[in-house]
N, C-alpha and C positions, 0 to 999 in steps of 0.2 A: 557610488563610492561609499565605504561605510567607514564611519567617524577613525579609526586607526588610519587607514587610509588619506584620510583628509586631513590629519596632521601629520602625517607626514608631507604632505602636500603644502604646507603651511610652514613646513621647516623648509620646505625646498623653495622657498617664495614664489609660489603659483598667485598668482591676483586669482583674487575670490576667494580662497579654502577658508582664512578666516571669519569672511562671512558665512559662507556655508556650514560649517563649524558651530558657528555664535547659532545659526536660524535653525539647527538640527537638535541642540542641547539647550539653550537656554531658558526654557521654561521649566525643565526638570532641575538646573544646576541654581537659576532662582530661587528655587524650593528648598536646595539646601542652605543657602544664605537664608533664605527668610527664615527657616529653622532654626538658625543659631541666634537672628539678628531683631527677629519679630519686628521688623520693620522696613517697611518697602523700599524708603529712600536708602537708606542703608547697606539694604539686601542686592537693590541696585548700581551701586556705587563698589560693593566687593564683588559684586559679578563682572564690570566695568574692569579693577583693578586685576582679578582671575584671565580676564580674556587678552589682557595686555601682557602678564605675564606667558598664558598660554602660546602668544605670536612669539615670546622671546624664550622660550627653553622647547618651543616643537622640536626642534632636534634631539632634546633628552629625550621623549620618548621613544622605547623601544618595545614593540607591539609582541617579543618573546617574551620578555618579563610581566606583560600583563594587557589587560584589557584596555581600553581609552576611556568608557564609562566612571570604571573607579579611581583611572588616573587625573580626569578633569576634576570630576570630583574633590578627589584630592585639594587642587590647587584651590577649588573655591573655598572648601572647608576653612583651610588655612588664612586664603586673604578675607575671609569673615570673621575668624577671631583674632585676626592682626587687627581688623577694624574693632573690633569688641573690644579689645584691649586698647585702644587707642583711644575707645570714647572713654573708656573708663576713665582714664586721666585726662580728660577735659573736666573744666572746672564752669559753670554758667556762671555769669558776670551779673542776675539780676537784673541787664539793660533790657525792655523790652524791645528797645528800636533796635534790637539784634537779637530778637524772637531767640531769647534765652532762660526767658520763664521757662523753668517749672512749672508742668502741665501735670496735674491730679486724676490718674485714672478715673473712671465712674464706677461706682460704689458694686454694681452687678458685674459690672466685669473683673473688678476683684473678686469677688466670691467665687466666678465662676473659671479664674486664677488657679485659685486657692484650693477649687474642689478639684480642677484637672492637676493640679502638683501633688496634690495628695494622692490621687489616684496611682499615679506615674508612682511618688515613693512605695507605695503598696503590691504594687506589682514587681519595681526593681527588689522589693525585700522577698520576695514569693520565689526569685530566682536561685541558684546554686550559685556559692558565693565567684565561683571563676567567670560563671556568661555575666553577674555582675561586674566583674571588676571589667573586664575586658570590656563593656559595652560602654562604660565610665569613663573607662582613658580612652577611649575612641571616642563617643560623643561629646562627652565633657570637659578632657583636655587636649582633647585633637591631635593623639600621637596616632601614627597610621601601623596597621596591622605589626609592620617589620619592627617599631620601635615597642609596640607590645611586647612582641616575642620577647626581644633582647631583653628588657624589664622584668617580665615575667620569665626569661627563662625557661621558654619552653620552645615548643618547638613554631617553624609560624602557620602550616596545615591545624597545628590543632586550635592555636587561637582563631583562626580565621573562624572551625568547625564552631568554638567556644562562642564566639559572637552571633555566627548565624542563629545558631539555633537558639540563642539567648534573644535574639531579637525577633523572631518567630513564636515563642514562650511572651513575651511583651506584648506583642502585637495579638496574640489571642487572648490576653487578658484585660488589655483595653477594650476590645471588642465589646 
């Protein structure tokens, strides 16, 4: 059964499609959390909050409107910068017996930060300013394709096209 399939299965309350679901996508949809979240526990805990979500709107999806790849996706995108947002307004207390130090990167891995952000700006500036903008509100503030469009005003085939190909231009220039 392939992933469209299996939420729907999921929506219909079949015992197992969630697991099967979680054991088919989750090593790729971690990836997108840990993209956002650079951190395991973290990355793990929005894949956690995604896949709970995913058990309770399987019925929203609707496999004419679109794939289940970009639709999970979706979701975890989302429940990783709900968590991003959410650390951000934590406040550390100072206590260590509540492991809320302030830990200090090491000094190389800053630099080596520092040379990959710069990299990444040098490349996003090397783009047409549209595959920039559109790769910016989609990675950066995590609107999805539709909410592009509407924003930008265009149509959503060609933001889609704007992204791809801006993210294919990225990714040979990282290289």
């Amino acid at each position: 059964m392939d992933d469209a399939g299996t939420i729907l299965a999921v929506a219909a309350g079949e015992a197992g499609a969630l697991r099967r679901l979680y054991e088919a996508q989750a090593s790729r949809l971690f990836g997108i959390a840990m993209a956002i979240l650079r951190d395991r526990d973290a990355a793990a805990d929005a894949l956690h909050d995604a896949m709970l979500k995913v058990a309770s709107r399987a019925a929203q999806f609707d496999p004419l409107r679109g794939e289940a790849g970009p639709w999970l996706g979706g979701i975890v995108r989302h429940a990783a910068l709900d968590l991003a947002r959410a650390r951000g307004r934590e406040l550390p207390t100072d206590d260590p017996n509540l492991g809320d130090a302030a830990i200090a990167p090491d000094a190389l891995e800053r630099i080596a930060e520092a040379q990959q952000s710069g990299r990444l700006r040098e490349c996003l500036a090397a783009l047409e300013a549209r595959n920039r903008e559109g790769i910016v509100l989609a990675f950066v503030h995590g609107l999805s394709h539709a909410q592009i469009a509407a924003r930008l005003d265009e149509p959503l085939g060609t933001v889609k096209a704007w992204i791809r190909r801006g993210l294919a231009r990225l990714k040979g220039c990282l290289a």
